[in-house]
N, CA, C and O atoms as a printed pandas DataFrame, in Angstrom:
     atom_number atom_name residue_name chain_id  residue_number  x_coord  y_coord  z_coord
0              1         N          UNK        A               1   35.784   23.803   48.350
1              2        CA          UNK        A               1   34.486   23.514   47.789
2              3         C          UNK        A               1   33.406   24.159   48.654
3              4         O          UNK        A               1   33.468   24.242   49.880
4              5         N          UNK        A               2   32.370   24.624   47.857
5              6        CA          UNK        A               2   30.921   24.986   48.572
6              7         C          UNK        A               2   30.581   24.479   49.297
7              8         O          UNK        A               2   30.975   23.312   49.285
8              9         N          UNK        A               3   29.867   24.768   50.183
9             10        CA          UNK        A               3   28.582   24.062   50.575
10            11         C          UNK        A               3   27.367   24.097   49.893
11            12         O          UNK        A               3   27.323   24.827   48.903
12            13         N          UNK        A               4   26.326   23.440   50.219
13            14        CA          UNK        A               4   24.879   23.122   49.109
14            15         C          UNK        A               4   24.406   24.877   49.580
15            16         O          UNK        A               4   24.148   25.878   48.912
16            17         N          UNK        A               5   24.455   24.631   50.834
17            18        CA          UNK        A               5   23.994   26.278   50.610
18            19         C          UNK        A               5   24.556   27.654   50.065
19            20         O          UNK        A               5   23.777   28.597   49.929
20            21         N          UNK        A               6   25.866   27.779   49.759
21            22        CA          UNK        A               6   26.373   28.701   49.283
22            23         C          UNK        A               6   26.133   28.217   47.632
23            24         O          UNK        A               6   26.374   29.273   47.047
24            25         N          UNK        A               7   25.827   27.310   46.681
25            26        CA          UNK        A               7   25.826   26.919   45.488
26            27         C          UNK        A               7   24.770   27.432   45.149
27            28         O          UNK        A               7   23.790   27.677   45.852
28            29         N          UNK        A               8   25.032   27.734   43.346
29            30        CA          UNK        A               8   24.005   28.449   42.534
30            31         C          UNK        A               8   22.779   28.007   41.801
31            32         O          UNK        A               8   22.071   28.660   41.035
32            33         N          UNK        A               9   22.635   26.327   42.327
33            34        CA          UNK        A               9   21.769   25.931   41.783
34            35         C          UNK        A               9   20.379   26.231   42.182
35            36         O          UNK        A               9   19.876   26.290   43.304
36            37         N          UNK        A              10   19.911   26.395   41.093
37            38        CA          UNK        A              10   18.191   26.873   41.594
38            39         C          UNK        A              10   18.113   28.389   41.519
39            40         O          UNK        A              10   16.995   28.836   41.261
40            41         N          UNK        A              11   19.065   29.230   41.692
41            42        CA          UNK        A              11   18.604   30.315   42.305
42            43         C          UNK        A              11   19.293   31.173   40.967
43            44         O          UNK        A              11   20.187   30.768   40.225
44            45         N          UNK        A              12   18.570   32.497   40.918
45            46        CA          UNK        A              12   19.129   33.666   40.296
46            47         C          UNK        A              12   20.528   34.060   40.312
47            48         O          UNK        A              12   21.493   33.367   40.635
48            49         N          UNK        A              13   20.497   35.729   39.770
49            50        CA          UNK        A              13   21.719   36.331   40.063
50            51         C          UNK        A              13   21.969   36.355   41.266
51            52         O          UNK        A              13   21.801   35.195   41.645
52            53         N          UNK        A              14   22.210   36.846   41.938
53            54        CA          UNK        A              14   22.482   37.307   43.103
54            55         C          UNK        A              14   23.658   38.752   43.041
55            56         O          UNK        A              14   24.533   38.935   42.195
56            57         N          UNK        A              15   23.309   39.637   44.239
57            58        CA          UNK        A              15   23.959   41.101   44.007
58            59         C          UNK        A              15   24.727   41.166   45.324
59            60         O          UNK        A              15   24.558   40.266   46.146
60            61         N          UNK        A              16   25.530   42.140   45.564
61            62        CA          UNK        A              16   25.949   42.618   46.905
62            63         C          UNK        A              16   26.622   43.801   46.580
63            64         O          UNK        A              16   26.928   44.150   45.441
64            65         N          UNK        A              17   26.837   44.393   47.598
65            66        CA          UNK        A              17   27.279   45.978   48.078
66            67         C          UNK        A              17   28.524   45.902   48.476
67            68         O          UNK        A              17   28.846   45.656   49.638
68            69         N          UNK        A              18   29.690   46.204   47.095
69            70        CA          UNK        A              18   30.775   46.606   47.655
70            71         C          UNK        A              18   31.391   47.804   48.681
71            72         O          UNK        A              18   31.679   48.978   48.446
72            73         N          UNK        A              19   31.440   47.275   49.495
73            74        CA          UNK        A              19   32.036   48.562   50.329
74            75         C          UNK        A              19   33.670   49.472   50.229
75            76         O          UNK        A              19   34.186   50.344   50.927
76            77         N          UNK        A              20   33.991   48.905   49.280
77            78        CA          UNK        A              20   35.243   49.495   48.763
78            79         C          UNK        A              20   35.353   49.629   47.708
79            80         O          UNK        A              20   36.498   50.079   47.675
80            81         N          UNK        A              21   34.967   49.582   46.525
81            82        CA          UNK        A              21   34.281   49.907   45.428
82            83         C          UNK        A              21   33.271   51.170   45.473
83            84         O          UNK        A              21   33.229   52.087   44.653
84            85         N          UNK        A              22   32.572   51.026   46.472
85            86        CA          UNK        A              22   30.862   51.521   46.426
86            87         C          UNK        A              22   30.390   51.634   45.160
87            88         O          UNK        A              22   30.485   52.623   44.434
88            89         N          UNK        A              23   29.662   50.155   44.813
89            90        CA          UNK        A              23   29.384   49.324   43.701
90            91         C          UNK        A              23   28.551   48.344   44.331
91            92         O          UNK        A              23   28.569   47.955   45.499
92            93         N          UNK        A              24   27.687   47.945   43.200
93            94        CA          UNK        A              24   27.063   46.598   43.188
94            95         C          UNK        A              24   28.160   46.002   42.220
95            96         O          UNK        A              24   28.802   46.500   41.296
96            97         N          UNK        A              25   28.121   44.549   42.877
97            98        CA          UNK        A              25   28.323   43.731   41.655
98            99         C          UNK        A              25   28.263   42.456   41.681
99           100         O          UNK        A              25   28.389   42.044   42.834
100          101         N          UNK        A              26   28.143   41.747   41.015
101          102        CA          UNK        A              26   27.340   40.219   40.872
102          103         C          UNK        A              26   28.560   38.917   41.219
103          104         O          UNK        A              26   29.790   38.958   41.243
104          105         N          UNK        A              27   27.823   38.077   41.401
105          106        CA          UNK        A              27   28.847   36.694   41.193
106          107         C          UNK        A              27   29.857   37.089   40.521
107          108         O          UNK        A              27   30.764   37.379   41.301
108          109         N          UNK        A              28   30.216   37.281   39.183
109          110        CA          UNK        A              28   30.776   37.298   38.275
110          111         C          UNK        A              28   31.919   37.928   38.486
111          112         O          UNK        A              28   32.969   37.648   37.910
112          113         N          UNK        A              29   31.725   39.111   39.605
113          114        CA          UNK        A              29   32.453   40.147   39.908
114          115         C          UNK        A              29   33.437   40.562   41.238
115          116         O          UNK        A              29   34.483   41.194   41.381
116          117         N          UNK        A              30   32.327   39.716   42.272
117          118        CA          UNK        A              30   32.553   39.921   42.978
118          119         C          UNK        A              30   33.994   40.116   44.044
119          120         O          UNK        A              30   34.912   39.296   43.995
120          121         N          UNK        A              31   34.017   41.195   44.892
121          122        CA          UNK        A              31   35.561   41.289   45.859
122          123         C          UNK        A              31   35.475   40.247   47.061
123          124         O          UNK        A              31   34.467   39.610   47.366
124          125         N          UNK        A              32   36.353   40.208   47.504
125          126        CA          UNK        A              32   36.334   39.235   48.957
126          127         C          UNK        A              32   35.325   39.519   49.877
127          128         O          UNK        A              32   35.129   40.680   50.235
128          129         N          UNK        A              33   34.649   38.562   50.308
129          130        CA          UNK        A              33   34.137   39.002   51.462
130          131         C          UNK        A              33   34.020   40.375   52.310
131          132         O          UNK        A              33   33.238   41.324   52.240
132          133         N          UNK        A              34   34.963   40.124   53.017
133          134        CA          UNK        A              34   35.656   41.073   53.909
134          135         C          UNK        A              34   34.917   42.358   53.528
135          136         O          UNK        A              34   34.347   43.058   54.365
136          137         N          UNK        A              35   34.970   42.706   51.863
137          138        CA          UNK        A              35   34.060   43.623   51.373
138          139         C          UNK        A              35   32.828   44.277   50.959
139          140         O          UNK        A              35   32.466   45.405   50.623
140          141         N          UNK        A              36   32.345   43.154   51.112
141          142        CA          UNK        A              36   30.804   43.155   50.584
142          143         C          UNK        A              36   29.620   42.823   51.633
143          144         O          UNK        A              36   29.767   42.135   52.644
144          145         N          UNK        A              37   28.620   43.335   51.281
145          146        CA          UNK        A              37   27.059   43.023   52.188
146          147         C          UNK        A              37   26.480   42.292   51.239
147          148         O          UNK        A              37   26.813   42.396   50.059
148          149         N          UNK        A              38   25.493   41.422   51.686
149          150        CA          UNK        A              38   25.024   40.290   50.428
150          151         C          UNK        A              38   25.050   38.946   50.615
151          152         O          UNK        A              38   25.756   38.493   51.516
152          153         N          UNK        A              39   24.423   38.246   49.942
153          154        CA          UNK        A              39   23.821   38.888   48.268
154          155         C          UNK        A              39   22.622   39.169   48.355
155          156         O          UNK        A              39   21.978   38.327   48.980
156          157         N          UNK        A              40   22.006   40.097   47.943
157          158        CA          UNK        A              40   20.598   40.278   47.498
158          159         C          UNK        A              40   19.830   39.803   46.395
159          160         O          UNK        A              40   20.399   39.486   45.350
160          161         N          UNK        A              41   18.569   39.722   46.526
161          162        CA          UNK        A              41   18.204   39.570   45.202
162          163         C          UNK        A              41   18.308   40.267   44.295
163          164         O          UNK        A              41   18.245   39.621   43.249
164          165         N          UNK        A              42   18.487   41.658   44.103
165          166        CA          UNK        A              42   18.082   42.489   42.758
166          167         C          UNK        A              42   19.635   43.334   43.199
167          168         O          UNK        A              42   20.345   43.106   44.178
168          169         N          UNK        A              43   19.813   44.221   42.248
169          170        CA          UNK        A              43   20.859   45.335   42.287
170          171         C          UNK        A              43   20.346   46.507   43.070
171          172         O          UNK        A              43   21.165   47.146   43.730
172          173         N          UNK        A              44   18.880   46.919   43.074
173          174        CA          UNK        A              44   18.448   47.587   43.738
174          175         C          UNK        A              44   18.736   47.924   45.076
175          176         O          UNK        A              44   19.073   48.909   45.732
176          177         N          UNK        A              45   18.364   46.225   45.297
177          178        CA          UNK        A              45   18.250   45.722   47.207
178          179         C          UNK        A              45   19.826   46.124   47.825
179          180         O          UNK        A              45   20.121   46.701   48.872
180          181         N          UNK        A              46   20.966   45.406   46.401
181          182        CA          UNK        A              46   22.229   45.751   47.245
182          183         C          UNK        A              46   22.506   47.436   47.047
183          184         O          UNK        A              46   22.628   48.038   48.114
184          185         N          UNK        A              47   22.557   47.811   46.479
185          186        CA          UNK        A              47   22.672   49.281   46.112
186          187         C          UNK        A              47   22.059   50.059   47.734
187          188         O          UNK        A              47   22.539   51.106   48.168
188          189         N          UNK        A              48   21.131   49.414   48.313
189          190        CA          UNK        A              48   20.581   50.041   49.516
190          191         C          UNK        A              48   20.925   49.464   50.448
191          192         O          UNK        A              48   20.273   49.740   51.455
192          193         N          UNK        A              49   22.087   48.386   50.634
193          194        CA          UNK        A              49   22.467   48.000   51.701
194          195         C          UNK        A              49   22.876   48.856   52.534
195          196         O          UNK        A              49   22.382   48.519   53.610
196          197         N          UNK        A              50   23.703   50.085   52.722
197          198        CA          UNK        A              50   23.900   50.690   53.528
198          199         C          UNK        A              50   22.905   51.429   54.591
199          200         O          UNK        A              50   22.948   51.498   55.819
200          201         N          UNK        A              51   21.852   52.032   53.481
201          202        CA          UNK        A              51   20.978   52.538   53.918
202          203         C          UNK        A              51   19.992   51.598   55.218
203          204         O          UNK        A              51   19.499   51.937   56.293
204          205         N          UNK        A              52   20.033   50.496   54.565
205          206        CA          UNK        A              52   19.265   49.264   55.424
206          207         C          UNK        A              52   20.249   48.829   56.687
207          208         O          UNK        A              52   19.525   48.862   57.682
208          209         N          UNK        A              53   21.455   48.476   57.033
209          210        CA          UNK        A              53   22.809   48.758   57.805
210          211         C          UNK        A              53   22.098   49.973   58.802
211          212         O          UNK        A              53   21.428   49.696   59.798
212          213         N          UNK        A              54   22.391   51.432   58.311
213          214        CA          UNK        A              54   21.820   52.224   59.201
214          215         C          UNK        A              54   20.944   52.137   59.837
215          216         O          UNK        A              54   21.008   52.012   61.059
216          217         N          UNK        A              55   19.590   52.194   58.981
217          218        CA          UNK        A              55   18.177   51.315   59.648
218          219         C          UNK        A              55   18.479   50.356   61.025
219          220         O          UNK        A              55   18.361   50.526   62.238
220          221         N          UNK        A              56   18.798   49.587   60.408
221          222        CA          UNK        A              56   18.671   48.157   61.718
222          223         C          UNK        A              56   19.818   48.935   62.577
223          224         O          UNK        A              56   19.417   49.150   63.720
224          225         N          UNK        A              57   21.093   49.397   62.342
225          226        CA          UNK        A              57   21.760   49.819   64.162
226          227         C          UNK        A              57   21.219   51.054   64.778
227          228         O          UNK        A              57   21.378   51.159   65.994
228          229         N          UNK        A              58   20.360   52.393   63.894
229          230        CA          UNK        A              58   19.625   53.120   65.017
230          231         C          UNK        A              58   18.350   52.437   65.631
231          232         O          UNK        A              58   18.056   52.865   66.747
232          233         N          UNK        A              59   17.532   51.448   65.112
233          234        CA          UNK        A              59   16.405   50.780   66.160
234          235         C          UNK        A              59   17.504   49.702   66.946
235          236         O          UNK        A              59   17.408   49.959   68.146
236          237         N          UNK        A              60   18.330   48.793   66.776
237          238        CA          UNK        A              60   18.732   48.130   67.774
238          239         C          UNK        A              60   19.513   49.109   69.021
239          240         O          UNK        A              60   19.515   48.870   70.229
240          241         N          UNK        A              61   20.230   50.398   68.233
241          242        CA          UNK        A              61   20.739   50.984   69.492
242          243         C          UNK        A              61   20.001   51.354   70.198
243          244         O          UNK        A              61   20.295   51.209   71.385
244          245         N          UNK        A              62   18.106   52.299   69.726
245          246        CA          UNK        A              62   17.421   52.214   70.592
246          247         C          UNK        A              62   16.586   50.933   71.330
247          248         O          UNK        A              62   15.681   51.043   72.157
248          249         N          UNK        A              63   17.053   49.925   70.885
249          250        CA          UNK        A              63   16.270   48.773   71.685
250          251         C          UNK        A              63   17.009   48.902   72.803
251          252         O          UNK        A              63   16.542   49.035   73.934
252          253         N          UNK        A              64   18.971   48.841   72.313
253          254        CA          UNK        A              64   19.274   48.585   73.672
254          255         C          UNK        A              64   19.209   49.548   74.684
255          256         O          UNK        A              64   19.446   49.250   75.854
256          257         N          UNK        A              65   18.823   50.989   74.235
257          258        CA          UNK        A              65   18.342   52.047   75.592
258          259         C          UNK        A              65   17.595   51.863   75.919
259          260         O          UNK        A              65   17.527   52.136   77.117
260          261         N          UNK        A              66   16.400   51.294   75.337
261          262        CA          UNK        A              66   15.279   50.951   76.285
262          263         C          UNK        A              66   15.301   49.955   76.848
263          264         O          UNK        A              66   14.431   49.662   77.669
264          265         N          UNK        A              67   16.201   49.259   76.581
265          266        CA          UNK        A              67   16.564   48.080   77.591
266          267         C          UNK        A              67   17.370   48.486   79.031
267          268         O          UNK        A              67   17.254   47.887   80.101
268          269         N          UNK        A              68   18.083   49.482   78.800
269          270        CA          UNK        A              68   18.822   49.556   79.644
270          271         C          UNK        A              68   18.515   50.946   80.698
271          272         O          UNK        A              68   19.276   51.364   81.570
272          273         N          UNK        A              69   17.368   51.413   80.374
273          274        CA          UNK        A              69   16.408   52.079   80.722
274          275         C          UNK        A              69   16.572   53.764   80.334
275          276         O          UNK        A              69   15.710   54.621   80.529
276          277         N          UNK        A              70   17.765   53.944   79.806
277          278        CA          UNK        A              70   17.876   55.244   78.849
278          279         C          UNK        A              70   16.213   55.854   77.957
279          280         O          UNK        A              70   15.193   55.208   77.716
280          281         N          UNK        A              71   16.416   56.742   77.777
281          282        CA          UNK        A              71   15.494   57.831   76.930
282          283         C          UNK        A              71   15.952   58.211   76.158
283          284         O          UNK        A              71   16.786   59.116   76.188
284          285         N          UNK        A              72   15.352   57.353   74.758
285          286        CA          UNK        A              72   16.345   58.457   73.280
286          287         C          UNK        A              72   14.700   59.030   72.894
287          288         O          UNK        A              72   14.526   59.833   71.977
């Protein structure tokens, strides 16, 4: 069983980014975990999960050089 927070009450579709597929696809559809980024709100949002993935690990890798006193 769910938890209240994983349950669909109240809320929309919901989307995610198959990564073995390379697909959106909804509740309805969805692969295991293991496979997917998500859920997003729109098909859009998951469709750009990767792109957003990239985003956030080149600024955290440069956070951690400037943490660690590297020059990118």
């Amino acid at each position: 069983m769910h938890s209240d927070l994983m349950s669909d009450s109240g809320r929309g579709a919901r989307y995610y980014w198959c990564t073995r597929h390379h697909r959106v696809e909804t509740d309805a559809d969805v692969c295991p975990a293991k496979h997917v980024l998500g859920p997003y709100a729109s098909a859009a949002d998951a469709e750009n999960a990767l792109q957003r993935v990239r985003e956030r690990n080149e600024a955290w890798e440069a956070e951690d050089a400037r943490w660690a006193g590297e020059e990118r």
